[in-house]
C-alpha positions in Angstrom: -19.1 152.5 173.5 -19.3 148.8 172.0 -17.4 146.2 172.7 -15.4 146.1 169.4 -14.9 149.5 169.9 -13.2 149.2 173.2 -11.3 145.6 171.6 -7.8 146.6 170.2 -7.9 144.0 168.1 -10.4 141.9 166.5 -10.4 138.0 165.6 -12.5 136.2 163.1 -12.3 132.6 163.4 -13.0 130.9 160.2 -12.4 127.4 159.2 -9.6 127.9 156.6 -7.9 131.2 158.2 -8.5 133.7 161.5 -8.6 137.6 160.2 -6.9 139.8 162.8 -7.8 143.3 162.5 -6.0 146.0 164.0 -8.4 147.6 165.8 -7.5 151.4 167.1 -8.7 153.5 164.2 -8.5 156.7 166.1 -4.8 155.7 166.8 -4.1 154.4 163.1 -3.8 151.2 164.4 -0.3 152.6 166.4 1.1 149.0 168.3 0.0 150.0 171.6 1.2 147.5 174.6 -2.0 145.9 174.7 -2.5 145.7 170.6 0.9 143.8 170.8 0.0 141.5 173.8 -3.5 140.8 171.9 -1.7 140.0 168.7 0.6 137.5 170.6 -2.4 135.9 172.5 -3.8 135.0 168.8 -1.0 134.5 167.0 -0.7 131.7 170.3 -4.0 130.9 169.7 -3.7 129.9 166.5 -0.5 127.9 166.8 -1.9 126.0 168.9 -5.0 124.9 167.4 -3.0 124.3 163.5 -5.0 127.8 162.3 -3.8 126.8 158.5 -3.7 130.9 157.5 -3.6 133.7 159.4 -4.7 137.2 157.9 -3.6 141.1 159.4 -5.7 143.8 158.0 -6.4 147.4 160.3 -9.8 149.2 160.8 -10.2 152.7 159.5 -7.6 154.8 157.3 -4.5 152.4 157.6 -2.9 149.3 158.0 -0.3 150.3 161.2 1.4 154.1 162.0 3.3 151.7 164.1 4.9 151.9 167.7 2.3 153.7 169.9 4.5 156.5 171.6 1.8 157.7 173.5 3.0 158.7 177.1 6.8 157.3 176.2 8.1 160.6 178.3 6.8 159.0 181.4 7.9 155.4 180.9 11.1 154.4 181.8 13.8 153.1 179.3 13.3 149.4 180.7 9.7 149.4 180.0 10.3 151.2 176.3 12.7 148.1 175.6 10.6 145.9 177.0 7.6 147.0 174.4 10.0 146.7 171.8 11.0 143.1 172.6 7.6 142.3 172.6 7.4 143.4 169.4 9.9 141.6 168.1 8.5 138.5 169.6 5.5 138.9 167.9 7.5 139.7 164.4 9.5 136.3 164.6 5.9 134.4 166.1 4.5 135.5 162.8 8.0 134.7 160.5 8.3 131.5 161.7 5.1 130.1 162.7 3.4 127.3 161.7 0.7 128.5 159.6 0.9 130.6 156.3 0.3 134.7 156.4 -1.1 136.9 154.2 -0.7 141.0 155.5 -3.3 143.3 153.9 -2.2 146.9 153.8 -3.7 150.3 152.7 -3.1 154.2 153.5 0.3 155.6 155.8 1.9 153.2 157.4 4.8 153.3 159.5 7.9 151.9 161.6 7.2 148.7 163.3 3.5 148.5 161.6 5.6 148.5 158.4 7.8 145.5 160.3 4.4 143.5 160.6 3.0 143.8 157.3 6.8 141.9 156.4 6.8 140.0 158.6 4.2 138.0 156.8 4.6 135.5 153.9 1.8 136.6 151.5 1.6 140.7 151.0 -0.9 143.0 149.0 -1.8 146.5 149.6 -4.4 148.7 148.3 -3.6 150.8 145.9 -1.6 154.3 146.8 -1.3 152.9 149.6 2.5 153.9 151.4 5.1 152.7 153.8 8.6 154.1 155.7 10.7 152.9 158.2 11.8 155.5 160.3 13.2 153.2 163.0 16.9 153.8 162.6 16.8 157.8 162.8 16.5 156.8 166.7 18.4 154.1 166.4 16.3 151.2 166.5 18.1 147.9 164.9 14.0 146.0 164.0 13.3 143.9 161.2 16.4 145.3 159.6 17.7 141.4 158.5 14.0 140.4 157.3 13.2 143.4 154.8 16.7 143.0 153.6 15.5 139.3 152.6 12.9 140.7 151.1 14.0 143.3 148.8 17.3 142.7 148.5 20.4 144.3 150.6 20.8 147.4 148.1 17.1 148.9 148.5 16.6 147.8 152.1 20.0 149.8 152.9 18.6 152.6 150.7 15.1 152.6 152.5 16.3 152.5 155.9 19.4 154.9 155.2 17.2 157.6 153.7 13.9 156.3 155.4 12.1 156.9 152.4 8.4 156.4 151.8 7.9 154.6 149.0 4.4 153.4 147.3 2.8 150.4 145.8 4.3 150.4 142.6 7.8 151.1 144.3 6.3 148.5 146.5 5.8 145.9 144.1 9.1 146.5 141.7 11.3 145.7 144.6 9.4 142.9 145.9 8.1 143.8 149.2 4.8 143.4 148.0 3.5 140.9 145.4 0.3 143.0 144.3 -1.8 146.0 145.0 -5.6 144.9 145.4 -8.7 147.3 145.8 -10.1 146.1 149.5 -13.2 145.3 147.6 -11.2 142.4 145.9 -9.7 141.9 149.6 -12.4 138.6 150.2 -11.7 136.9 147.5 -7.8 137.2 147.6 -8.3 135.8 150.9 -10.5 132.8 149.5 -7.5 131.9 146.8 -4.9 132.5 149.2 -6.3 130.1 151.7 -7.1 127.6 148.7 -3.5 127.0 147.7 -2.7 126.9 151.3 -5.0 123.9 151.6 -3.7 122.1 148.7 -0.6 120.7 150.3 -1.1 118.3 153.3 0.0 119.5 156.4 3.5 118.1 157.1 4.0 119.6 153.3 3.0 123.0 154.2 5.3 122.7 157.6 8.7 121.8 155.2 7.3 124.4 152.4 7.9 127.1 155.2 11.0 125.8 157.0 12.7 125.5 154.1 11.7 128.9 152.4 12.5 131.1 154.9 16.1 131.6 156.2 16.4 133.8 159.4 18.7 134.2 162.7 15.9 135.1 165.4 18.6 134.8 167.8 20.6 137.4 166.4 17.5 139.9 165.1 16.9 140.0 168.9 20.6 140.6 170.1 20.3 143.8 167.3 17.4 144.8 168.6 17.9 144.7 172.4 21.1 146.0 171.9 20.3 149.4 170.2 17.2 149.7 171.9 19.0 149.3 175.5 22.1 151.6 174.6 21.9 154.8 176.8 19.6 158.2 175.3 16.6 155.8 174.2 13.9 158.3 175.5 16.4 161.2 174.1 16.7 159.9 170.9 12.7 159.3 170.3 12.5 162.7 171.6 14.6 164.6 169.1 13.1 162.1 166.1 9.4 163.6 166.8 10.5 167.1 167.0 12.3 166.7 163.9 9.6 164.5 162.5 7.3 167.7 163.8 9.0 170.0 161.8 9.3 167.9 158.5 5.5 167.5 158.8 4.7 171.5 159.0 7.5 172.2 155.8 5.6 169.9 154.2 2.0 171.1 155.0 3.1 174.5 154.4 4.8 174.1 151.0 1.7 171.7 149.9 -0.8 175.0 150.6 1.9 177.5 149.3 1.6 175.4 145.7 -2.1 174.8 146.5 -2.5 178.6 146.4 -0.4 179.1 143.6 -2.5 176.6 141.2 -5.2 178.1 142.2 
């Protein structure tokens, strides 16, 4: 196996901007604990050496499925919050860092991968490309506050209430994304992003993204470590995949039932 194969995420250090790519493709790019502590290190990384852009894309067939809940029945509640704090760490780290963003997105993405993608400034997707928060159906409070700044308070009550999927053109006529670009167009989006970026000095880009972006990390971490800690965690994730399980098979058995039918 190669070493990029075995790397969960991999960083491309150009002048003008660093590409992380999300780099479990058999996983759909699910936010494992060492994808999230790998993301940090960068995202660290690139505060710390003025990185002017930083850009998030995933390998294979999606951007993020989101949290990784591989072996959650044998980790304990603590260590489940824990991951999730993490994650939230990494979600304000991006929101409020020092360097613009730009999130490229394509296929079935999900939960927290969903919370990344908005967590950035800039966001395209490719298009038909899909997203849904499922978080709150286990009662997870994450990113709730920064996708309602985003869309507004209306859809992001109606998205999270229903956890609808929605797709780019839903996408883009709430606001959550501001295009849909084939990836073949994804270099030189990259190119123009990073241009304008570099057309204000520094200090200029520093106040352009203080001033932009209103936020109470404090309080998106209280919500968060509040619903993640209240008793039942492992419980409720439990009775969310089984349902989830279910869903999926109705809706792989009705798809061949009307497949069968047209034919």
């Amino acid at each position: 196996m190669s070493e990029a194969a075995q790397t969960p995420l991999l960083v491309d250090k150009q002048a003008t901007h660093w590409v992380l790519t999300l780099n479990r493709p058999d996983k759909r790019n699910a936010l494992s604990g060492d994808l999230i502590e790998a993301l940090l290190s960068a995202v660290q990384q690139a505060k710390a050496q003025q990185v002017p852009l930083l850009v998030l894309q995933g390998a294979g067939a999606n951007f993020s499925a989101g949290f990784d809940f591989t072996g959650y029945e044998d980790q304990s509640e603590g260590d489940l919050l824990l991951r999730f704090v993490r994650i939230e760490t990494l979600l304000q780290d991006i929101a409020y860092g020092p360097f613009a963003t730009l999130a490229l997105a394509h296929g079935n993405n999900f939960g927290a991968g969903v919370d990344l993608f908005a967590a950035c400034r800039h966001r395209y997707c490719a298009p038909q490309s899909k997203f849904r928060m499922p978080g709150l159906k286990f009662g997870l409070a994450l990113g709730t506050r920064r996708l309602a700044a985003l869309v507004g308070e209306s859809h992001a009550y109606s998205l999270l209430e229903t956890t609808a999927t929605f797709n780019d053109e839903r996408a883009q006529q709430i606001g959550f994304i501001q295009g849909s670009v084939p990836p073949a167009d994804w270099p030189a989006l990259v190119d123009k992003v990073a241009a304008s970026t570099l057309s204000l000095p520094p200090e200029s880009r520093q106040y352009l993204r203080d001033l932009t972006r209103s936020g109470n990390r404090d309080g998106d971490m209280a919500a968060l470590v509040a619903s993640a800690s209240a008793p039942g965690l492992k419980e409720r994730i439990r009775v969310y995949r089984e349902e989830s399980a279910v869903q999926a098979a109705a809706a792989k058995s009705a798809a061949s039932a009307q497949s069968m039918k047209g034919g």
